[in-house]
C-alpha positions, 0 to 999 in steps of 0.5 A, spaced: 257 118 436 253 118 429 256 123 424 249 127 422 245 125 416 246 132 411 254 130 412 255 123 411 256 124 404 261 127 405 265 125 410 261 118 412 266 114 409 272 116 413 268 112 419 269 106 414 278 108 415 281 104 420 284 111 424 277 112 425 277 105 429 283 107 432 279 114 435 273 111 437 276 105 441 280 111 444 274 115 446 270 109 449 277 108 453 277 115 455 269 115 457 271 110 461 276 112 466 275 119 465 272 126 464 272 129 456 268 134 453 263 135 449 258 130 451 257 124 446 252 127 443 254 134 442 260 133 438 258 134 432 254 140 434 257 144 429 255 140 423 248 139 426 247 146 426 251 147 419 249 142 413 254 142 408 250 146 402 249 152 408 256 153 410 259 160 408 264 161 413 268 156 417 271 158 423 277 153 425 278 153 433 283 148 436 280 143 441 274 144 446 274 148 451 276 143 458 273 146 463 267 143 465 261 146 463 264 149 457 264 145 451 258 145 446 261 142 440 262 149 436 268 152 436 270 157 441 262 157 443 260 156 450 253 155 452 248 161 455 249 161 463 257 159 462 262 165 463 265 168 457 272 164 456 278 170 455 279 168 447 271 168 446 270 176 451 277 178 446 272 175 439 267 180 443 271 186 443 273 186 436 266 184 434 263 190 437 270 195 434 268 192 428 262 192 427 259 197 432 255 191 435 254 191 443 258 186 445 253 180 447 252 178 455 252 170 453 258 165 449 253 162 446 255 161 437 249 158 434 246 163 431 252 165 427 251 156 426 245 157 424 246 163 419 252 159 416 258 159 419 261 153 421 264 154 427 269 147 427 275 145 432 280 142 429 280 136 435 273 135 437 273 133 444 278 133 450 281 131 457 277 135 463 283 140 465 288 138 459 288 142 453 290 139 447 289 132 450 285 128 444 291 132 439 294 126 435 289 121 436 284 121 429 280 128 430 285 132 426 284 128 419 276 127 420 276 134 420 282 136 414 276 132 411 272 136 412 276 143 410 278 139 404 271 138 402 269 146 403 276 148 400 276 144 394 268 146 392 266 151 387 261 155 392 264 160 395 267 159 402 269 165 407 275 161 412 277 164 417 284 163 420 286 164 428 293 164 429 298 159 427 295 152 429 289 154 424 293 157 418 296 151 417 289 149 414 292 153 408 293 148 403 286 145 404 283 151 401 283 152 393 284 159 391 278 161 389 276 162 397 276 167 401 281 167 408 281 172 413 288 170 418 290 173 423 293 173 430 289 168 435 283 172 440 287 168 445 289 174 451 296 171 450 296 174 442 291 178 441 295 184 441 299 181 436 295 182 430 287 180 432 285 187 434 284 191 429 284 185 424 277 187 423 275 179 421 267 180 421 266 186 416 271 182 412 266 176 411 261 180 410 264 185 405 268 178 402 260 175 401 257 180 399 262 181 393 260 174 391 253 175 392 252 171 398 248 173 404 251 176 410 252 174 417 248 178 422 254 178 427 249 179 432 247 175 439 242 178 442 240 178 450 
């Protein structure tokens, strides 16, 4: 895993603290004896496609999806050829109500990524099968570094905040942010309060005000 050169400023020297020794040793283990998600080389997708002065939205997931195939390194994203996940077809939904976007035909992120918004779990890799398996382990502080950072500058940051496990983020993000929480896009809450929550035309309106360029929501085909 090499953290990507536009980041290393900012979260390079957490390679140099010893509980990143301890996850690293821990992921080779796990590499050895069993399937985890993304591969090597895409777990740092997110930060690869949204350097540090690009960022103006972040979009907190939890851990990668652990099905095979699913995990790509951005948070609730999927690659094109993969079936849409429950949370990300509910993401879907919301955006078209929001937004009267047509709801796209594939899960696949990058072009928010690519626009600015970094779409970052909070855990960046996982067990096949067992959701929440690399919690505890190291990830959770690498990426409060990074939210910390993004939180703690003077640009002008939207954070986007899905259910209880991402608004605990709060405490990260200096005031002068926008934060745009609600229920999580998960089957099981999304009722409670991510319908109607209208978390896209927010962003925009939030970027706007501050002079920044909005996300063009967009999928494509």
């Amino acid at each position: 895993m090499k953290i990507p050169l536009s980041w290393r400023d900012v979260v390079g020297h957490e390679c140099d603290q010893p509980y990143f020794a301890s996850l690293t040793e821990f992921l080779q283990h796990e590499r050895q004896h069993v399937n985890i998600f993304p591969t090597d080389e895409a777990v740092f997708s997110a930060l690869e496609l949204t350097s540090p002065e690009n960022v103006k939205v972040v979009i907190v997931g939890q851990d990668p999806y652990h099905g095979v195939n699913q995990a790509h390194g951005l948070s609730f994203s999927v690659q094109r050829g993969v079936a849409i996940p429950p949370s990300l077809r509910n993401i879907f939904v919301e955006l078209h109500s929001d937004t009267n976007t047509a709801i796209p035909e594939h899960g696949c992120l990058e072009a928010w990524a690519t626009q600015g918004v970094l779409l970052l779990n909070t855990t960046l890799t996982v067990r096949e099968g067992q959701a929440g398996s690399h919690a505890g382990h190291g990830w959770e502080q690498f990426t409060d570094a990074i939210i910390h950072y993004l939180g703690s500058r003077d640009m002008h940051t939207v954070f986007v905040l899905w259910g209880a496990h991402a608004q605990r983020k709060l405490p990260l993000i200096n005031s002068r942010h926008t934060v745009i929480a609600s229920a999580h896009p998960s089957p099981l809450s999304a009722y409670r309060g991510f319908f109607g929550s209208r978390p896209f035309s927010h962003t925009n309106t939030a970027l706007s005000a501050h002079g920044q360029h909005t996300i063009d929501w967009r999928l494509g085909s």
